[in-house]
N, C-alpha and C positions, 0 to 999 in steps of 0.2 A: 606212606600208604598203609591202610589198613589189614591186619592177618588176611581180614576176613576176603578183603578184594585179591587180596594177591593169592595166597590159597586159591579162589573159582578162577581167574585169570589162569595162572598158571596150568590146574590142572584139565581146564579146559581145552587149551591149545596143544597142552601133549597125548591129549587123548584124540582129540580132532587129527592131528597126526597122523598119528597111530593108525587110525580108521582111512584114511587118505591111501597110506601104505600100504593096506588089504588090496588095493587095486578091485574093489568088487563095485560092481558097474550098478547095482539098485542102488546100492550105500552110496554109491555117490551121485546117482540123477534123485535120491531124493533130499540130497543135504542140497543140494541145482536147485533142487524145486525148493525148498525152506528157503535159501538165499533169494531168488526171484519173487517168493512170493512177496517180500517185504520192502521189492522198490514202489519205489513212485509207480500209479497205477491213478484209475480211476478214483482210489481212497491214495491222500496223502501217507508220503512214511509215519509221520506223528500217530497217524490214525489207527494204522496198520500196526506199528511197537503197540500201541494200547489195548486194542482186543487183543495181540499176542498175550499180551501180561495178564490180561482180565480169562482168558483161556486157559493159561498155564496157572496163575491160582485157584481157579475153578477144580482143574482135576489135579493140583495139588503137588505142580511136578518142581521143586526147589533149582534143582540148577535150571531149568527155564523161564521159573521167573526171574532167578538172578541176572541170567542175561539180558530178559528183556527188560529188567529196571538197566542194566548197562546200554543198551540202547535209547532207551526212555532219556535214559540223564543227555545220552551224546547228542540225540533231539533237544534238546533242554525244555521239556516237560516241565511245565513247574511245580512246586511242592503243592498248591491248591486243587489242581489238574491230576496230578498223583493221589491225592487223598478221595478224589471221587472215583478213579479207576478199582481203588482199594475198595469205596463204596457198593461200587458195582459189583465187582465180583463176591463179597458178599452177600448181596442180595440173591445172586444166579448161585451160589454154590454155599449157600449157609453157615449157620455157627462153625461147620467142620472149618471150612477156612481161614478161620480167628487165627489160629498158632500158626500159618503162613503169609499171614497178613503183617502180625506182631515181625517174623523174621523178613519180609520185605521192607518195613519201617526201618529195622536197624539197615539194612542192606543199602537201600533210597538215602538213610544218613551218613553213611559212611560217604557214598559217593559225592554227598554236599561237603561235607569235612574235604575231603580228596580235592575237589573243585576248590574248597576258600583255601586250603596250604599251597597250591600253586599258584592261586593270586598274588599270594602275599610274597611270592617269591622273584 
């Protein structure tokens, strides 16, 4: 597994934690409401991961796109599919978004790397 996935993995769940443990009743019906927004609904989950990801490179937020390429991938998105999501949000959020476009590219191939070494195992 790559630094890079295990680094967000990791410090995502200790921090989610962490936040859990506050016992504070907004921080937690609005991680309820983030979690519910993205089941099956009248938009598929595929659909629903992809404007998450096309929203979260728009305004630029890195560990949210990270995740939602980790959910993108556990959708299995495909790489064609992921290149016009990247499309998109450039267009709605401009040159700014290049250098988080570029770190989702590496981010998206790690996760294929990740996926072919457990293949092969």
């Amino acid at each position: 597994m790559s630094d890079m996935l295990k680094s967000f993995r990791e410090y995502r769940a200790k921090m989610n934690q962490k936040l859990q443990e506050t016992d504070n009743k907004v921080i937690k019906r609005i991680m309820n409401l983030d979690t519910n927004t993205y089941k099956e609904g009248a938009l598929d989950e595929k659909t629903k991961e992809m404007l998450g990801l096309v929203s979260s490179m728009v305004l630029r937020c890195d560990d949210c796109i990270q995740y939602h390429l980790e959910q993108c991938h556990q959708l299995e998105i495909t790489n064609e599919q992921m290149y016009e999501v990247f499309s998109v949000a450039n267009l709605v959020g401009g040159t700014i978004v290049i250098p988080h476009t570029r770190q989702a590219l590496e981010y998206w191939e790690a996760l294929n790397e990740e996926k072919s070494q457990s293949s092969q195992t």
